[in-house]
C-alpha positions as YAML, in Angstrom:
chain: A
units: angstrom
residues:
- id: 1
  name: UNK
  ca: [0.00, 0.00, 0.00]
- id: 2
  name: UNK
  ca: [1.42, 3.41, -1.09]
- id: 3
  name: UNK
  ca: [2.42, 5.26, 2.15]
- id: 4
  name: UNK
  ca: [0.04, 8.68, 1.22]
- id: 5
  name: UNK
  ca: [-2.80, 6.35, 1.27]
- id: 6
  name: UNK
  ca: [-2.10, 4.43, 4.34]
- id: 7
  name: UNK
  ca: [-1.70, 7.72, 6.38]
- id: 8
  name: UNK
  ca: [-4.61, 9.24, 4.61]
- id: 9
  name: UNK
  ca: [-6.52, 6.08, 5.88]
- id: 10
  name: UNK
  ca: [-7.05, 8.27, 9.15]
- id: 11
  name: UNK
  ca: [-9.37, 10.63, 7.35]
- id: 12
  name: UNK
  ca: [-12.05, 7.39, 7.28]
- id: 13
  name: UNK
  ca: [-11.73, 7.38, 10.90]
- id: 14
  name: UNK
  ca: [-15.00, 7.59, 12.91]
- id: 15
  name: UNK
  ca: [-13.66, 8.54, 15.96]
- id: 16
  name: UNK
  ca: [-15.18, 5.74, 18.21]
- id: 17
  name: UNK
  ca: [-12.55, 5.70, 20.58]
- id: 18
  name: UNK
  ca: [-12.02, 1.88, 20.40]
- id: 19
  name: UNK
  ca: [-8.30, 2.61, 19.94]
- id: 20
  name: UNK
  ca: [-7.84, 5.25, 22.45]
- id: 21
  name: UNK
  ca: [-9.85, 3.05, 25.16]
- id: 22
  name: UNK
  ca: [-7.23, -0.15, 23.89]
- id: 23
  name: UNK
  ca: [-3.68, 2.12, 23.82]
- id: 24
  name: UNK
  ca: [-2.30, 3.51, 27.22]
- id: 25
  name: UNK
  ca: [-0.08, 5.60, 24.40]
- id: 26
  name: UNK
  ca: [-3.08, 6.89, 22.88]
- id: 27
  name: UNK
  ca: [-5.51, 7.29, 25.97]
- id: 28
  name: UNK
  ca: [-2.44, 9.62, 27.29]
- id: 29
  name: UNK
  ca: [-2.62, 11.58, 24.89]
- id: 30
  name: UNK
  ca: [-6.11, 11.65, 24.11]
- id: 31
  name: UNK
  ca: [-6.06, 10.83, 20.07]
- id: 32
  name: UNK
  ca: [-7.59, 8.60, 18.10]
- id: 33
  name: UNK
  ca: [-5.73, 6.91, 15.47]
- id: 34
  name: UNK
  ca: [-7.08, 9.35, 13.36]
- id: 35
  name: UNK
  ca: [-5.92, 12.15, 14.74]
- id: 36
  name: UNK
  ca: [-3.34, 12.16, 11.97]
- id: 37
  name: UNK
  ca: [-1.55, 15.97, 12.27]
- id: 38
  name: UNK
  ca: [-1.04, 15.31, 16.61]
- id: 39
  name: UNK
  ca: [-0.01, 11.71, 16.04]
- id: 40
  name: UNK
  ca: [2.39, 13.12, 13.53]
- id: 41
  name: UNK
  ca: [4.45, 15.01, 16.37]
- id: 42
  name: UNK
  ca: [3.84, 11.75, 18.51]
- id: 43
  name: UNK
  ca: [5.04, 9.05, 16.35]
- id: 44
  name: UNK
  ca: [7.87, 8.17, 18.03]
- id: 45
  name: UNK
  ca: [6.44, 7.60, 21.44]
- id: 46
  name: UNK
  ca: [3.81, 4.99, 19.71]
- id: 47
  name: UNK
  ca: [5.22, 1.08, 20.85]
- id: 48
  name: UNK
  ca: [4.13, 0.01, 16.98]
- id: 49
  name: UNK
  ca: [2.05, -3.17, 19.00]
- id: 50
  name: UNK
  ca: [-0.95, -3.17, 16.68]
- id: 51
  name: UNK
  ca: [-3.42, -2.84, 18.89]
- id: 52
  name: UNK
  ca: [-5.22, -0.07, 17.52]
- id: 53
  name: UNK
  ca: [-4.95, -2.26, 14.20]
- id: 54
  name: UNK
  ca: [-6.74, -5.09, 15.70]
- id: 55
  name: UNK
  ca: [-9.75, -3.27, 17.32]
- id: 56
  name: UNK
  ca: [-10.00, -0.82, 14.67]
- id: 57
  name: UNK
  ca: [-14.20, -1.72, 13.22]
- id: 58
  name: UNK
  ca: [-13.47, -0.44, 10.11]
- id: 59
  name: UNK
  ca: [-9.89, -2.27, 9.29]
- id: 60
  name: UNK
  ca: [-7.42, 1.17, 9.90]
- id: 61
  name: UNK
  ca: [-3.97, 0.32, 9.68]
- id: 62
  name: UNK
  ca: [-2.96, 2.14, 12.62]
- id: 63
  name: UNK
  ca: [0.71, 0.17, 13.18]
- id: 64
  name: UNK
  ca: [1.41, 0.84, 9.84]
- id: 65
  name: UNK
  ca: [0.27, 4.30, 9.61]
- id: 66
  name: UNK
  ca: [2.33, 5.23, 12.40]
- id: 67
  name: UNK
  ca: [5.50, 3.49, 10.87]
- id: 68
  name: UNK
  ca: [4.92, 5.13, 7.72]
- id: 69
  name: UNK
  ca: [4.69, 8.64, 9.50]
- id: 70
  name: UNK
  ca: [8.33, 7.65, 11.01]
- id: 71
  name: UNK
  ca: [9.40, 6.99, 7.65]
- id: 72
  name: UNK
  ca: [8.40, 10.33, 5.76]
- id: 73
  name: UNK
  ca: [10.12, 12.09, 8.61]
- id: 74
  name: UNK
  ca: [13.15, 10.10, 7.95]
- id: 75
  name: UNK
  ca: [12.82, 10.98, 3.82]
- id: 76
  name: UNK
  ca: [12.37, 15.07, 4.56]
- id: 77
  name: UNK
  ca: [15.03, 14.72, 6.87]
- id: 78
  name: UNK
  ca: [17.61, 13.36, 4.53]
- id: 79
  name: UNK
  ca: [17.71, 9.41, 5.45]
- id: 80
  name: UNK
  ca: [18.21, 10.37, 8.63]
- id: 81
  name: UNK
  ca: [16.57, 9.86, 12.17]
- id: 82
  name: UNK
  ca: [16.45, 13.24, 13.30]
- id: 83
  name: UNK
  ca: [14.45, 12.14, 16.48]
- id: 84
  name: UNK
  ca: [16.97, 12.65, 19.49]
- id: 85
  name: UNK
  ca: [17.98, 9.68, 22.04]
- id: 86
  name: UNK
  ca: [18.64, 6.93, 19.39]
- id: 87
  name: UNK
  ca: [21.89, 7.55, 19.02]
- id: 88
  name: UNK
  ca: [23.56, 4.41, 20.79]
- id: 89
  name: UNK
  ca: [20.85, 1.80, 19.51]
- id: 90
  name: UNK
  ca: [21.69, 2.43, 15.89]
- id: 91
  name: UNK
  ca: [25.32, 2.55, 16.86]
- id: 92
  name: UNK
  ca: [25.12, -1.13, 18.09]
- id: 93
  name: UNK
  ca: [22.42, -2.39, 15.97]
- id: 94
  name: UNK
  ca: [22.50, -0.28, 12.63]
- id: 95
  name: UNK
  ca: [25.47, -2.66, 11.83]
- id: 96
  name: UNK
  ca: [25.65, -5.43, 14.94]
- id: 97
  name: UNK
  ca: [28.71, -4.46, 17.02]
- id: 98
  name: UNK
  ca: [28.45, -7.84, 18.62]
- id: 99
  name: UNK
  ca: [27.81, -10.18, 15.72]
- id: 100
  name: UNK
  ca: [29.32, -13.35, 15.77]
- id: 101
  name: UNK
  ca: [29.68, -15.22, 12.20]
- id: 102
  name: UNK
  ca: [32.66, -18.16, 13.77]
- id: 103
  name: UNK
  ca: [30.24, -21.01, 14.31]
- id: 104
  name: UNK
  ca: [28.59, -20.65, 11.44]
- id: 105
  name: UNK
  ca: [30.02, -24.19, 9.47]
- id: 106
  name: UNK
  ca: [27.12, -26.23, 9.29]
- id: 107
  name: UNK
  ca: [24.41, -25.98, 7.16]
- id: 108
  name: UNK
  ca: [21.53, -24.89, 9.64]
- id: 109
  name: UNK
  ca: [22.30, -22.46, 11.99]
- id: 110
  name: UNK
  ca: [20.44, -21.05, 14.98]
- id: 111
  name: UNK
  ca: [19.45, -17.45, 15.32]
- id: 112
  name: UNK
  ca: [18.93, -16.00, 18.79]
- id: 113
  name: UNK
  ca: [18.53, -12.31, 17.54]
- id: 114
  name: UNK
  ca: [19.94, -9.40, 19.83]
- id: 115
  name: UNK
  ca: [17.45, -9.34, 22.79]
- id: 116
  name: UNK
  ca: [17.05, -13.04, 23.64]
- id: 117
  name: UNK
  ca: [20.61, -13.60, 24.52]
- id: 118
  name: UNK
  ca: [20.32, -10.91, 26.84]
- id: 119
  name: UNK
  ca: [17.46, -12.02, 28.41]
- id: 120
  name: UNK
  ca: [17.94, -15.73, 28.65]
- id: 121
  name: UNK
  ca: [21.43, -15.90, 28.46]
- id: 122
  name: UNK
  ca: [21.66, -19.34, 30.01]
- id: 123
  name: UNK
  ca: [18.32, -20.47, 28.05]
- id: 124
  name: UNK
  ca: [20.39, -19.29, 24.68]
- id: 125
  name: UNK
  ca: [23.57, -21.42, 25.61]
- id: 126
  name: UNK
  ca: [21.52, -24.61, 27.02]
- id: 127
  name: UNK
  ca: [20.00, -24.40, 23.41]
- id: 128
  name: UNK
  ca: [23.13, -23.79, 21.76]
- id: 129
  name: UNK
  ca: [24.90, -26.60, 23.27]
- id: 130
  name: UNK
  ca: [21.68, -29.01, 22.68]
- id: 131
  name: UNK
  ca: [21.07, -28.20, 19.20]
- id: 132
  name: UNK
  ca: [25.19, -28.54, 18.53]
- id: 133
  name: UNK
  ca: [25.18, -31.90, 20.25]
- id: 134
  name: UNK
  ca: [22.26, -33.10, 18.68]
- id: 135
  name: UNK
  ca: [22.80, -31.74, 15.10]
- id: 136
  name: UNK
  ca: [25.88, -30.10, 14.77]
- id: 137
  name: UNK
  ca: [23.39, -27.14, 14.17]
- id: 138
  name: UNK
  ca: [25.87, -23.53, 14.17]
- id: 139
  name: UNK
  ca: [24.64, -20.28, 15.50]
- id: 140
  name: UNK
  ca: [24.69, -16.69, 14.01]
- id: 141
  name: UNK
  ca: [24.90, -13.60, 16.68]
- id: 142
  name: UNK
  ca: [23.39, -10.67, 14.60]
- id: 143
  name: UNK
  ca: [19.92, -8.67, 15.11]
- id: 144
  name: UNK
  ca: [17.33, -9.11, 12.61]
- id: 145
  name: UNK
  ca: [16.63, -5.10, 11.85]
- id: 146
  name: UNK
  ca: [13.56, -4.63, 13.24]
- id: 147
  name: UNK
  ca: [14.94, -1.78, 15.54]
- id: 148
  name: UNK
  ca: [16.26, -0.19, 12.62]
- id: 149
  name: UNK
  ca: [13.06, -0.27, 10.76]
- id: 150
  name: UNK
  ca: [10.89, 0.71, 13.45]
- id: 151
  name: UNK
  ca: [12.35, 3.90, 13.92]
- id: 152
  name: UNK
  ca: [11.49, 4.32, 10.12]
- id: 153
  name: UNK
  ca: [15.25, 3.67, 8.30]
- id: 154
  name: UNK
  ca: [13.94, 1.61, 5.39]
- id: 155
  name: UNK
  ca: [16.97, 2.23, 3.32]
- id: 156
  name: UNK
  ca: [18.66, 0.67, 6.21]
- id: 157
  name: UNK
  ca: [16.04, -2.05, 7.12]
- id: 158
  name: UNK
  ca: [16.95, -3.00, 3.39]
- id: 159
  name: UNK
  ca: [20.86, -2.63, 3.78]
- id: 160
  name: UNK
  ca: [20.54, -5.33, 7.02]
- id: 161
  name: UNK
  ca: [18.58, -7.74, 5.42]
- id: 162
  name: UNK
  ca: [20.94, -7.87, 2.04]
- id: 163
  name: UNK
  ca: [23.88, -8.18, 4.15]
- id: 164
  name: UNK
  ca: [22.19, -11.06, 6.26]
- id: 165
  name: UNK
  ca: [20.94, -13.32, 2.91]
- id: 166
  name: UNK
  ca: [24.56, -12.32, 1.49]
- id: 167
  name: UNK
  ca: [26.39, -14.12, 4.38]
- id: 168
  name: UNK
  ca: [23.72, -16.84, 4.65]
- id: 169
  name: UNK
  ca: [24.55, -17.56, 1.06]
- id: 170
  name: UNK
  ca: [28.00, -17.09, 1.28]
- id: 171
  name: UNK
  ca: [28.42, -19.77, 4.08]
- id: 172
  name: UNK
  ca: [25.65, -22.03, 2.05]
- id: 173
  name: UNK
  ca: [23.49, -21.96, 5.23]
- id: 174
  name: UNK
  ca: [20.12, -23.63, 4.12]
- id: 175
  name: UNK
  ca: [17.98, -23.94, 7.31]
- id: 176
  name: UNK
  ca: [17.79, -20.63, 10.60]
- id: 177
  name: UNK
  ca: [16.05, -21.44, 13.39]
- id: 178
  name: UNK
  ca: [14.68, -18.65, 15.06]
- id: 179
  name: UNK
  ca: [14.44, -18.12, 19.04]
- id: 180
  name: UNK
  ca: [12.43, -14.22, 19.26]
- id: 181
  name: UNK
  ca: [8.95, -14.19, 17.88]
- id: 182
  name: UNK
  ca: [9.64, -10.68, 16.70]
- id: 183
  name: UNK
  ca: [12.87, -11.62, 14.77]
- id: 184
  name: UNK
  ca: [10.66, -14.33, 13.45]
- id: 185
  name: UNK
  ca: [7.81, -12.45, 12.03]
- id: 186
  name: UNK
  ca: [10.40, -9.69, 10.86]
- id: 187
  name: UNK
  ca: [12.45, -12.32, 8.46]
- id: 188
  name: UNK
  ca: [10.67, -15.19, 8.09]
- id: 189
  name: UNK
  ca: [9.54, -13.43, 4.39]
- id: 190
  name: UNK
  ca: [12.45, -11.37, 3.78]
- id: 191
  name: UNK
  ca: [15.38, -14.30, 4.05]
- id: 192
  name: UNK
  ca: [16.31, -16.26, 0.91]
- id: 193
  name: UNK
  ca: [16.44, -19.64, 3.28]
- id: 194
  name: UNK
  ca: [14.11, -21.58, 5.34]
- id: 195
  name: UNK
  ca: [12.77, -20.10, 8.40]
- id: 196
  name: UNK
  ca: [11.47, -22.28, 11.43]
- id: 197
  name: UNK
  ca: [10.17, -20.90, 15.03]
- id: 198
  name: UNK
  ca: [12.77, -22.78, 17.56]
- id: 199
  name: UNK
  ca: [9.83, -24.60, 18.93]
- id: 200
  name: UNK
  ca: [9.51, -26.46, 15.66]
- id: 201
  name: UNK
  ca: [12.68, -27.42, 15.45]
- id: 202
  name: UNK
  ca: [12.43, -28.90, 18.98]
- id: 203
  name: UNK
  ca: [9.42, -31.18, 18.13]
- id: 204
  name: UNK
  ca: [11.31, -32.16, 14.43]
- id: 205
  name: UNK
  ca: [13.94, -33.46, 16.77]
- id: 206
  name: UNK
  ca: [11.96, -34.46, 19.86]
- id: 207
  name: UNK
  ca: [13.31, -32.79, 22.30]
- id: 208
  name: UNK
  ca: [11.81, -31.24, 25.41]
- id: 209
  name: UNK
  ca: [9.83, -32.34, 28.11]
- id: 210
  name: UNK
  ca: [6.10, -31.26, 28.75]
- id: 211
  name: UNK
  ca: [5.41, -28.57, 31.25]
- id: 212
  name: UNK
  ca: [3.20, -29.91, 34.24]
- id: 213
  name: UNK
  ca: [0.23, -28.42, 34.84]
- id: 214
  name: UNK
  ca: [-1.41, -25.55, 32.81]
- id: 215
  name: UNK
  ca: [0.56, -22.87, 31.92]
- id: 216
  name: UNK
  ca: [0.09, -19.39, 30.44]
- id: 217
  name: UNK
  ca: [1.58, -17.56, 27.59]
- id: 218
  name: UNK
  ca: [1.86, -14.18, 26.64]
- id: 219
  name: UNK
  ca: [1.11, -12.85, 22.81]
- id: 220
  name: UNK
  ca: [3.93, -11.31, 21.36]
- id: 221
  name: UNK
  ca: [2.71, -8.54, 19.34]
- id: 222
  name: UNK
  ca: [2.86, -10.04, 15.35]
- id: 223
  name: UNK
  ca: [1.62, -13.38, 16.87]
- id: 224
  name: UNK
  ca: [-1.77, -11.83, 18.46]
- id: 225
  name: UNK
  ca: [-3.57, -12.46, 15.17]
- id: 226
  name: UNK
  ca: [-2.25, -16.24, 14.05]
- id: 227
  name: UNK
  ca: [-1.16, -17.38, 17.08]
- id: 228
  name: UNK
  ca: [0.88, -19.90, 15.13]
- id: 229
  name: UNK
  ca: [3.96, -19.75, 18.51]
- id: 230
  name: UNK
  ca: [0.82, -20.70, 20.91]
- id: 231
  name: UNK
  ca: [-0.06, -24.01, 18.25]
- id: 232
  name: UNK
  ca: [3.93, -24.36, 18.36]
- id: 233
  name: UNK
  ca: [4.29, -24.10, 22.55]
- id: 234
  name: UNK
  ca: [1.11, -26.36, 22.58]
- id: 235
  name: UNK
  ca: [2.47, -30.11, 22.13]
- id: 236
  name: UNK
  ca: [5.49, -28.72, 25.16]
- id: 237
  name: UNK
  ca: [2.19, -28.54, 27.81]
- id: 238
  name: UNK
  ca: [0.24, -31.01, 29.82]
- id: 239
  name: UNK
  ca: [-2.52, -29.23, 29.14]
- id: 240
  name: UNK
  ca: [-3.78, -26.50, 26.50]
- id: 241
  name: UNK
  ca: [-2.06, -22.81, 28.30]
- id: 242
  name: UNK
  ca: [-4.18, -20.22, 29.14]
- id: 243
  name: UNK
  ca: [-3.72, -16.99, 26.85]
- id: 244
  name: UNK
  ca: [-2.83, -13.65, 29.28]
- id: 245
  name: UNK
  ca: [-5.25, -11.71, 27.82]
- id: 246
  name: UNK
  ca: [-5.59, -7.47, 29.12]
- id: 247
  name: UNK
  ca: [-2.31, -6.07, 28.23]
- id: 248
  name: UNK
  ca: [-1.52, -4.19, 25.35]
- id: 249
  name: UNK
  ca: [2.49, -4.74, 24.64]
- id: 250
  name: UNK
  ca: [6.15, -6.05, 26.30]
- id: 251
  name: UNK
  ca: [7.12, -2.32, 26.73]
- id: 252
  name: UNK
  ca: [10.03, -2.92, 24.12]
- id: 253
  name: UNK
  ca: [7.81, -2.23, 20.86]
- id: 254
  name: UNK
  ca: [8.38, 0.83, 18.81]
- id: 255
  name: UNK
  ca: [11.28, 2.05, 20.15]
- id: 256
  name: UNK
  ca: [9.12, 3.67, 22.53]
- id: 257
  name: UNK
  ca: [10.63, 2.93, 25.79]
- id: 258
  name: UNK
  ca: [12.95, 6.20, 25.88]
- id: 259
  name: UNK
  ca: [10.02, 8.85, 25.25]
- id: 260
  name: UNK
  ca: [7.66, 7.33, 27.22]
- id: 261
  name: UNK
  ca: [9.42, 5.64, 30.13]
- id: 262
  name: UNK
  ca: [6.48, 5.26, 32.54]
- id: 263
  name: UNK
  ca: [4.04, 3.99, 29.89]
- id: 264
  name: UNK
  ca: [6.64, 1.54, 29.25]
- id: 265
  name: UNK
  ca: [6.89, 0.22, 32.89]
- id: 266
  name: UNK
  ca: [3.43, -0.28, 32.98]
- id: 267
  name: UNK
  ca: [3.49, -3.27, 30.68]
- id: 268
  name: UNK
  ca: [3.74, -6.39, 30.44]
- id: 269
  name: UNK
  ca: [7.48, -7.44, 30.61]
- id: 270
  name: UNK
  ca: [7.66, -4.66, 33.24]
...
């Protein structure tokens, strides 16, 4: 959809509210998604989590509207981000300072993105030692982009996602198995290879035990709609998890955290 159109989409809005009542971004603010001239000035505190999308009655794009504001800022303002306090997230992520390409000799190779290792650092070596053992599976340390896009640097976006099929291609990789859900939905149609969710490579292989008891599972964002990581986590349960329903976002979307701090506390990962 041609950008113009998507953020002239707002003009059909009728103002209901659904959004605003659904966003803790937008009921701060009082706006509605479209409330396109304020949300202009706002973009950049919005955590891009679709929720506005998915309540929307008459099928606004508001995720995408908001990303596509970010984007014509970035076009009048010369390719650049002229948004302040994202200085040291594109210096480590605009071209990975901590990428890691050495264990990359095999011919599948696992993909823990940026955040997950940080989170779960001993979940992302258990896995990498597991999947090495088991398959002589490699790994790849690099981030996926979406930070990069999100703040509304296609040209880069496009830049990180040549450079990762060039060194996939390069090394003859033919299989990534992919640990984030949002690294997941980000490549999964952009890479040249195969992309599987790390919870399908677990059950290819058999491996892993069933939880006890019922669990629950929190939606990432791109998987509120599909759902296809809850069918995935499903078979690794005694019993079918309860979806945490209520909350709107992590509090990592968007790029958001830095403008809107106490927003992003609020939520769910908080």
């Amino acid at each position: 959809m041609d950008r113009k159109v998507r953020i002239k989409d707002g003009d059909k809005c009728i103002h209901c509210h659904l959004c605003q009542k659904h966003c803790s971004f937008l009921t701060k603010y009082g706006a509605d998604i479209g409330d396109t001239v304020k949300l202009r000035e706002l973009a950049y505190h919005c955590f891009l989590c679709g929720k506005c999308s998915e309540v929307c009655p008459i099928g606004i794009d508001g995720r995408g509207t908001i990303l596509d504001m970010r984007r014509t800022e970035v076009e009048e303002n010369g390719g650049k981000c002229r948004e302040k306090g994202y200085a040291m997230l594109l210096l480590e992520k605009k071209n990975y300072i901590f990428r890691n390409e050495r264990h990359m000799t095999c011919k599948n190779v696992l993909f823990p993105g940026c955040n997950f290792p940080s989170c779960y650092p001993e979940t992302t070596r258990k896995l990498i030692k597991i999947l090495k053992n088991e398959v002589d599976m490699g790994v790849l340390f690099d981030c996926c982009g979406k930070p990069v896009s999100e703040l509304g640097l296609k040209e880069q976006e496009g830049k990180i996602i040549r450079r990762l099929n060039e060194r996939l291609r390069t090394a003859d990789i033919q299989e990534i198995v992919i640990l984030c859900p949002n690294c997941y939905y980000f490549l999964k149609d952009k890479l040249e290879i195969q992309v599987l969710s790390i919870y399908e490579k677990l059950s290819q292989l058999g491996i892993g035990q069933k939880v006890d008891g019922k669990g629950s599972l929190f939606l990432p964002c791109p998987d509120r709609e599909d759902q296809q990581w809850v069918s995935w986590l499903e078979p690794f349960f005694q019993k079918k998890p309860d979806i945490i329903k209520g909350t709107q976002c992590c509090g990592l979307g968007g790029c958001a955290g830095g403008k809107e701090p106490e927003l992003a506390k609020g939520m769910a990962c908080h």
